[in-house]
Structures are given as structure tokens and as C-alpha cells.
LONUZA-704461 format. One line per 8 residues: number of its first residue (from 1); their letters; for each residue x, y, z of N, C-alpha, C. Coordinates in nm, 2 decimals, always signed. Example, Ala and Ser with C-alpha at 12.3 -4.5 7.8 and 13.67 -1.06 7.14 Angstrom:
BEGIN
1 = AS = +1.32,-0.57,+0.78,+1.23,-0.45,+0.78,+1.32,-0.33,+0.78 ~ +1.28,-0.22,+0.71,+1.37,-0.11,+0.71,+1.29,+0.00,+0.79
END
This chain:
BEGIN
1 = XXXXXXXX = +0.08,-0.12,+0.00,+0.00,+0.00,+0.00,+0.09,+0.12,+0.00 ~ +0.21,+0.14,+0.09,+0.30,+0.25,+0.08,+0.38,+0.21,-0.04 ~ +0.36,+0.31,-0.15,+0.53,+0.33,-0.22,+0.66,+0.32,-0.22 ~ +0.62,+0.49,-0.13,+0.77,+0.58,-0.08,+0.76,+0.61,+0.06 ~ +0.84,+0.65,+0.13,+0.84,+0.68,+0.25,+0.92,+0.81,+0.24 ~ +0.92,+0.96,+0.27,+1.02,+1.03,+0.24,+0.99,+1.15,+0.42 ~ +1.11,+1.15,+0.48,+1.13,+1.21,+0.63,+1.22,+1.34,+0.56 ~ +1.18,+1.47,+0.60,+1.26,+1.58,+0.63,+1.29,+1.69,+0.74
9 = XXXXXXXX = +1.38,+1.70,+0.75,+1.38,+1.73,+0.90,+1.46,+1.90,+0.85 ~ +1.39,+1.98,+0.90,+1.44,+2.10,+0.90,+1.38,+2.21,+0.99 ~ +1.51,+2.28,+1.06,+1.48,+2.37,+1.15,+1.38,+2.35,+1.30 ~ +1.42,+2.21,+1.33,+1.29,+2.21,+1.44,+1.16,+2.09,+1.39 ~ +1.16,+2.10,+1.28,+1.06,+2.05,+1.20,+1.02,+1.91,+1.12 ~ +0.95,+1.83,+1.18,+1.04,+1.69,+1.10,+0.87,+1.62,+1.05 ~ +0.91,+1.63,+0.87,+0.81,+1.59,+0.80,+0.77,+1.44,+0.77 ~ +0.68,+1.36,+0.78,+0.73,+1.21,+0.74,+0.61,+1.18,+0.66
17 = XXXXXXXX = +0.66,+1.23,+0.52,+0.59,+1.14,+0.41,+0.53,+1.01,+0.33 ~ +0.38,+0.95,+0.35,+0.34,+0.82,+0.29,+0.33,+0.85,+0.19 ~ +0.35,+0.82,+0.05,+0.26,+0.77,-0.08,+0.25,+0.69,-0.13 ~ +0.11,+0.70,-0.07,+0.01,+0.55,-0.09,+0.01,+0.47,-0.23 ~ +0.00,+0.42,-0.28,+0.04,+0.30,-0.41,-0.11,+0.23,-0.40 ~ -0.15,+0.23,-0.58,-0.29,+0.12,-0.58,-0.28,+0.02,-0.57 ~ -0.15,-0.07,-0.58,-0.12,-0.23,-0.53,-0.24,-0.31,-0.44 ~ -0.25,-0.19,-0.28,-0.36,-0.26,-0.23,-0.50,-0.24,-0.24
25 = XXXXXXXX = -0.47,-0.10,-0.23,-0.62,-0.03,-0.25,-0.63,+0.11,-0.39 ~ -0.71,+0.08,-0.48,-0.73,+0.17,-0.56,-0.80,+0.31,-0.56 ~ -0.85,+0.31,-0.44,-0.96,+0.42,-0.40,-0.80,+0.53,-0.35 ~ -0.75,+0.49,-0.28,-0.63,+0.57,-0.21,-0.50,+0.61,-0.30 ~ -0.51,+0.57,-0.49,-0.39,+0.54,-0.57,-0.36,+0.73,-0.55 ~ -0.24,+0.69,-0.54,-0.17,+0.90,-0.50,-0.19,+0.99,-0.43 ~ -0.28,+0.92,-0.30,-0.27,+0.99,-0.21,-0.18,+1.01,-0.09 ~ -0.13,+1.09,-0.07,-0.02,+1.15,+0.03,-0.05,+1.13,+0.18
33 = XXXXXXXX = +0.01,+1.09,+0.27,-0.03,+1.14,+0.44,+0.08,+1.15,+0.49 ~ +0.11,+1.25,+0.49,+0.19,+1.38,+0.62,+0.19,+1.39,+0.73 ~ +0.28,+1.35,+0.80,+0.28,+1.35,+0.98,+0.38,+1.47,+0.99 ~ +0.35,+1.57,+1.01,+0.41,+1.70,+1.11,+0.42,+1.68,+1.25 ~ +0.58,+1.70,+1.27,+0.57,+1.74,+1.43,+0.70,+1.81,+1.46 ~ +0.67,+1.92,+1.55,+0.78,+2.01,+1.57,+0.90,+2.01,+1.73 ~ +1.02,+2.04,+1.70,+1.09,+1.97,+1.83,+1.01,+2.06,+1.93 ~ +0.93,+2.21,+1.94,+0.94,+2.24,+2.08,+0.80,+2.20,+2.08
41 = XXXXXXXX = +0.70,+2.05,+2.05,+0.63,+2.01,+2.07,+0.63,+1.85,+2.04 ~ +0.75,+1.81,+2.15,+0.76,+1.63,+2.12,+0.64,+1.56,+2.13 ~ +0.61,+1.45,+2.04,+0.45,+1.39,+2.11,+0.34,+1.44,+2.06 ~ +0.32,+1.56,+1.97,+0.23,+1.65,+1.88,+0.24,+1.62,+1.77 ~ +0.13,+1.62,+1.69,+0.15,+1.59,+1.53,+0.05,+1.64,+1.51 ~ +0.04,+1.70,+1.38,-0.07,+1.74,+1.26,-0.05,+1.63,+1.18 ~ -0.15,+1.59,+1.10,-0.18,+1.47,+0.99,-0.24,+1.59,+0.86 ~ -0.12,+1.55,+0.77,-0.22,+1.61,+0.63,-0.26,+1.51,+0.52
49 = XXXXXXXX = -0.36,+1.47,+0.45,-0.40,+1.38,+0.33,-0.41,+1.44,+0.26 ~ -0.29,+1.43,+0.14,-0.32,+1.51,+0.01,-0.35,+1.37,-0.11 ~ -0.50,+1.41,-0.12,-0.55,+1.30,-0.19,-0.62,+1.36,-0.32 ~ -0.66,+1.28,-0.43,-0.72,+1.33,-0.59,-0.85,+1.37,-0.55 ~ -0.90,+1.43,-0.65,-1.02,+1.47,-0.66,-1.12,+1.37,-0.63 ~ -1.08,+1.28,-0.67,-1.24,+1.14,-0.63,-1.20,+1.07,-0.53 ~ -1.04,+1.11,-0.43,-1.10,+1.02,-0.29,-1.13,+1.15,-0.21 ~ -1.09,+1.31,-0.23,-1.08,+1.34,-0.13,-1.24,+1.32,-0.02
57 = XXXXXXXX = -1.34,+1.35,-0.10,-1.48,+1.37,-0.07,-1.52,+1.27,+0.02 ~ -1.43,+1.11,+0.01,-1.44,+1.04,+0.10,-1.38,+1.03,+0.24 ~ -1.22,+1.11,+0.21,-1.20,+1.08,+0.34,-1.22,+1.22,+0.45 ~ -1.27,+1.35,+0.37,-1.34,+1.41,+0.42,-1.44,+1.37,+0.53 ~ -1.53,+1.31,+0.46,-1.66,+1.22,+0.55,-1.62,+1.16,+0.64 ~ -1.46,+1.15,+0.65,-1.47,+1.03,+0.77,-1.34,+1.10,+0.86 ~ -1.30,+1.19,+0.81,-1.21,+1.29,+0.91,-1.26,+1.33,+1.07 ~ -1.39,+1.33,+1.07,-1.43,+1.37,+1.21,-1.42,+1.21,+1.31
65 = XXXXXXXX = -1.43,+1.15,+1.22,-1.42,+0.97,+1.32,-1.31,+0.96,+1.35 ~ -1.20,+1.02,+1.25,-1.06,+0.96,+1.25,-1.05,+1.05,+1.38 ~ -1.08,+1.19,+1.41,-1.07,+1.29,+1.51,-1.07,+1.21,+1.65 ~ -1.22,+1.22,+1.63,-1.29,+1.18,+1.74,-1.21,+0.98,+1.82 ~ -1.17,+0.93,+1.73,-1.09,+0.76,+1.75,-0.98,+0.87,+1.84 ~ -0.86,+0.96,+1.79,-0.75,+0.97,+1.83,-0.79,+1.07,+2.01 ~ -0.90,+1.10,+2.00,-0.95,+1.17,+2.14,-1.04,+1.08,+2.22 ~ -1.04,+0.95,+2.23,-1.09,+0.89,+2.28,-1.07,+0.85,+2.42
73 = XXXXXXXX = -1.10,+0.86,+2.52,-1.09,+0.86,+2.67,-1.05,+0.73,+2.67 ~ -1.08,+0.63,+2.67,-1.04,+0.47,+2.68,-0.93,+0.42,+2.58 ~ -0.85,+0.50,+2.58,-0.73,+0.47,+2.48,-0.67,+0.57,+2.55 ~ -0.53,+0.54,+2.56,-0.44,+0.61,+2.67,-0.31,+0.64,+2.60 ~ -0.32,+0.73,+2.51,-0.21,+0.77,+2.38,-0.10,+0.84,+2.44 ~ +0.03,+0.82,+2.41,+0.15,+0.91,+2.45,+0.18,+1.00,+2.38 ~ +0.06,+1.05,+2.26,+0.12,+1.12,+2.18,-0.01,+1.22,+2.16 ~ -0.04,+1.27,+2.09,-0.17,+1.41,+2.08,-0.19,+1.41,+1.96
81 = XXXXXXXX = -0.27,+1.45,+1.86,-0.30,+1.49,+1.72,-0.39,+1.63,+1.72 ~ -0.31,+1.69,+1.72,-0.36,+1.86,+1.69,-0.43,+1.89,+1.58 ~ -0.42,+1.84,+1.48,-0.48,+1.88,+1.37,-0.48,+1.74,+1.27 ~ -0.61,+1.77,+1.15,-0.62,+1.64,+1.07,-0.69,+1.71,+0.96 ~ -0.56,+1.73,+0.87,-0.65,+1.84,+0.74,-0.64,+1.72,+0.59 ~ -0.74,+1.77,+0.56,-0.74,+1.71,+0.39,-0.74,+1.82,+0.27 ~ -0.66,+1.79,+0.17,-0.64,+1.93,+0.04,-0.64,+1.81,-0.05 ~ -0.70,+1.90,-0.14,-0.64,+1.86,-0.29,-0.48,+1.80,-0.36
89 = XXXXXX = -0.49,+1.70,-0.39,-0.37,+1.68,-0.43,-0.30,+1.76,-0.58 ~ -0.20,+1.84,-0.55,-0.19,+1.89,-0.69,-0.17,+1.87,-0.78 ~ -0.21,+1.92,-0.93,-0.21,+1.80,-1.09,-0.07,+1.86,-1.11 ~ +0.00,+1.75,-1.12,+0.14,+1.69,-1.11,+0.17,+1.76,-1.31 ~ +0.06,+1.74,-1.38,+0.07,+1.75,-1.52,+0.11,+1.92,-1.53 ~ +0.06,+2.02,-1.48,+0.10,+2.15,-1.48,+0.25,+2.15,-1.46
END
């Protein structure tokens, strides 16, 4: 399902790039997910999905579950999720 795996670390700032591959799933073929997290906030991450036009609308719909799973009282996480954005993926053809 993962492709590529690509980490960049700059200034404090360390990016850890998925792109997802249709091998397993076709609905997900080129969609990106971004784990942000910054050193003066160890243990915090932002999540970004940069997904195509025909998955974004899906995983839209289901962003507030994904929210609501990582704030769940009966689950005792060492880590936080501040944010969980979805964008357009950019046409690579431009």
C-alpha cells in the first residue's frame, strides 16, 4: 500500500511522508499522508491527506471519526493529534 516513504527534517521541523500506491487499495492510488511534528512540541503531530479529486470527498466524511478515535478517553495515547487536514492533491501535469 506504501510506495515511498520520504522524512525531512528542518529547522525544528520533522516531516514524514506516505505515498500510498494502488497495489492494495485503488480508491487511495496517489494519495499522500503527512505526519508533522515540531521539536518544541515532542509527542504532537498534525496529519495532512493530500488525496485526488475522487478520494478526497471520502475521506473528508470520515475525518471527524478519525478525530474523534485519536481523542478517545479509553485509549491512553503518549502522543496528541492537533490537527487532521485534507487538500487537494496537486495536478502533477501543470
Amino acid at each position: 500500500m506504501v510506495g515511498v516513504i520520504t522524512v525531512m527534517q528542518m529547522q525544528g521541523k520533522t516531516e514524514t511522508t506516505l505515498y500510498l500506491s494502488e497495489q492494495q487499495s485503488p480508491l487511495f492510488k496517489n494519495t499522500a499522508v503527512t505526519i508533522t511534528t515540531f521539536s518544541t512540541a515532542p509527542m504532537a503531530y498534525n496529519i495532512e491527506f493530500k488525496a485526488p479529486p475522487e478520494t478526497s470527498p471520502l475521506l473528508q466524511k470520515h475525518v471527524g471519526q478519525l478525530k474523534t478515535a485519536f481523542k478517545d478517553p479509553k485509549k491512553e495515547f503518549n502522543f496528541q493529534i492537533h490537527e487532521i487536514m485534507i487538500s487537494l492533491q496537486e495536478d502533477e501535469s501543470k
